[in-house]
N, C-alpha and C positions, 0 to 999 in steps of 0.2 A: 504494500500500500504506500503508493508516494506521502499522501497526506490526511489523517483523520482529525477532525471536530469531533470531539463529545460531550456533549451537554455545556456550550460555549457561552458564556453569557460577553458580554465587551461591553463594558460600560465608557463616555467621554464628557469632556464638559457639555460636548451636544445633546447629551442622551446615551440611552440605552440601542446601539447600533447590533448588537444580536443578544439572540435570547433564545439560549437553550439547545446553541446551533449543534446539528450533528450532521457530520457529509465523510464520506470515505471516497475520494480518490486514486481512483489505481493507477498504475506507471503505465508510462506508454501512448497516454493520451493526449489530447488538446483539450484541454478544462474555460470551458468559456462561462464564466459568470458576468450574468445580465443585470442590470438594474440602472435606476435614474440617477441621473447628478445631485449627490448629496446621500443615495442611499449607504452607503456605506465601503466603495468596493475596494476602496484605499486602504480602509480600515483591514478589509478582510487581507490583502496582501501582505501589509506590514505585518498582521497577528502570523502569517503563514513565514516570512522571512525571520521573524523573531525580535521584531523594534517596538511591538508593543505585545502585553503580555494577558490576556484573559481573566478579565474580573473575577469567574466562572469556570470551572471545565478544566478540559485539560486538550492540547492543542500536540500531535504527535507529527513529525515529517522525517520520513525514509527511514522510520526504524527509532525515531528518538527523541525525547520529549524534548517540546521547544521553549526556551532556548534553551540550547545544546552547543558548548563552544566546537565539539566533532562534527559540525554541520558546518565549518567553515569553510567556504570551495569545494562545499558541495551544492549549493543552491549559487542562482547568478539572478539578479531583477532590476526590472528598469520602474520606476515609481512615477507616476503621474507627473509632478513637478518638477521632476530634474531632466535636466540638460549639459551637454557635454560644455568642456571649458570654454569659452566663446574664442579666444586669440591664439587656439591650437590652427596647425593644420590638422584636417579629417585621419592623416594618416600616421599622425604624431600623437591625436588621442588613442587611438587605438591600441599602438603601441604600449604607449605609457599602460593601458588598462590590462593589455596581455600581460606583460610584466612582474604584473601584483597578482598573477594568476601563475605565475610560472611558464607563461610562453615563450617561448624564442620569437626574435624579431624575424628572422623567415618565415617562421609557422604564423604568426601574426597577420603578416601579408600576402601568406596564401591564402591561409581563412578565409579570413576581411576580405580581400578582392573576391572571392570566390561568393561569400556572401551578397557582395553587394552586388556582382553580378545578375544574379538572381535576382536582386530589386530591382534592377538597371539603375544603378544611380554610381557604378561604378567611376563615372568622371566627378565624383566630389570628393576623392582617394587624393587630391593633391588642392583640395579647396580651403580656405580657413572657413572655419564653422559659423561666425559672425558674420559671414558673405552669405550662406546656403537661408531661402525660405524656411519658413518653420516645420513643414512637410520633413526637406531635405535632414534637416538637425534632429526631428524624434525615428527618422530612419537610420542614421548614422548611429544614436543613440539606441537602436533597436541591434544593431547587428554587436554592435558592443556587448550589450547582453546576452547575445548566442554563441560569441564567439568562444568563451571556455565549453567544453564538453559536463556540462554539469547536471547531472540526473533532474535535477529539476530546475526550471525555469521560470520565474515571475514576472510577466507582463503590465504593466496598469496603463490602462490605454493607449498602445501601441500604436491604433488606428487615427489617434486626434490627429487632425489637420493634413490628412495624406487624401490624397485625389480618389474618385473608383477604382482607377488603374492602377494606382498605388497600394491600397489598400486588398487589394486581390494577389496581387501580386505575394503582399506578405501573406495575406493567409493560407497563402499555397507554400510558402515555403515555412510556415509554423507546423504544417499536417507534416509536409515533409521531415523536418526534424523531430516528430513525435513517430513518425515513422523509424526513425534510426536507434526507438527504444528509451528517446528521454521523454521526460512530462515535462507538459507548457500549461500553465493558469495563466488566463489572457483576461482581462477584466473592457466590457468595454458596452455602452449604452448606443451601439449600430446594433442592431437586427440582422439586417446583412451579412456584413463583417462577421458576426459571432456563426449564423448560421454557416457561411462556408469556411468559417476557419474549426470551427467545434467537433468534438466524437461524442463529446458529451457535455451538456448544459445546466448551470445552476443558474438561478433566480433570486437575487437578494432583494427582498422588500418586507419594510415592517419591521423589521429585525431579524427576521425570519430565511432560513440560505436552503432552499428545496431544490429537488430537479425537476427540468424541464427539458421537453422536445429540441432537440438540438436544429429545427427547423425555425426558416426566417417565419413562415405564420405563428405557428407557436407560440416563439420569442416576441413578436409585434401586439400580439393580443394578451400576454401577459405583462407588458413593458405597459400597454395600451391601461388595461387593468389595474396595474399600478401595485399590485399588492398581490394575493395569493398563487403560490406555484402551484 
């Protein structure tokens, strides 16, 4: 099991952001949890990477209660608000981020180039970050995150500000690398996006983290709904 909830409650100065959550998912997949701006989804990745800690419950991932200092490089996430250092070049962040991973500068820029191949956004491999759209900069910052081979994967809103094109694009290459055996939790209030990047779909509303149809109707009339999975 990549990741289990049980019996989670999360309390914040906001409020009570879950209650009572229980979900188990398993390795191998693409985890897309759905919900509105403001339900909670940041909250649920940070409880999952280990930077906030469970009012309630008890929160396990890959084998070990979190936090866990033996889960270090094993998990890799990109968090909703962050962004790469603005006055890097694109191929100088990466670097630097291999690094504190234990990458060689080769393996770095076979990766990365090969990554971003894939997005097609391989000509910002020599661009400063503070030149690139904001599409440009949470893609840069997306391949960052995939770039260590780490059993699991935290995404929070990967999809902000990337075109249709763009955004298919990645969620074809997020199935693909759930396909090579690792798990992705992708957090992201598109429909769309979640439907063709997901094997399997949760629903945060109310407090509340259920599953739901991995499909764009599903997802649209639940999101629509607003509350019960």
């Amino acid at each position: 099991m990549a990741v289990e909830l049980r019996g989670v409650d999360l309390d914040t100065r906001g409020g009570r952001l879950l209650r009572g959550a229980g979900v188990h998912l398993r390795m191998g997949l693409v985890h897309g949890v759905a919900g509105r701006g403001g339900a909670g989804k940041s909250a649920v990745i940070a409880l999952i990477a280990g930077l906030l800690s469970p009012t309630a419950g008890r929160v396990t991932v890959l084998g070990l209660p979190q936090p866990d200092g033996r889960l270090r490089g094993r998990i890799a996430a990109l968090f909703q608000d962050e962004g790469p250092y603005p006055r890097l070049l694109t191929r100088d962040y990466l670097r630097w981020f291999g690094k504190l991973f234990g990458i060689s500068r080769d393996e770095v820029d076979h990766l990365a180039l090969g990554l971003m191949r894939r997005l097609n956004i391989e000509p910002l491999w020599s661009r400063r970050l503070d030149h690139l759209h904001a599409g440009g900069v949470r893609l840069v910052a997306t391949v960052r995150a995939l770039l260590p081979a780490c059993p699991l994967t935290l995404l929070d809103e990967p999809f902000a500000a990337l075109d249709p094109v763009a955004r298919d694009r990645l969620a074809d290459l997020l199935r693909a690398t759930a396909g090579e055996g690792r798990t992705v939790v992708v957090t992201s209030n598109c429909p769309a996006s979640l439907a063709r990047t997901a094997t399997a779909a949760w629903l945060l509303a109310a407090g509340t983290l259920g599953p739901v149809a991995a499909e764009r109707p599903a997802l649209e009339e639940a999101l629509r709904a607003g509350g019960s999975p």
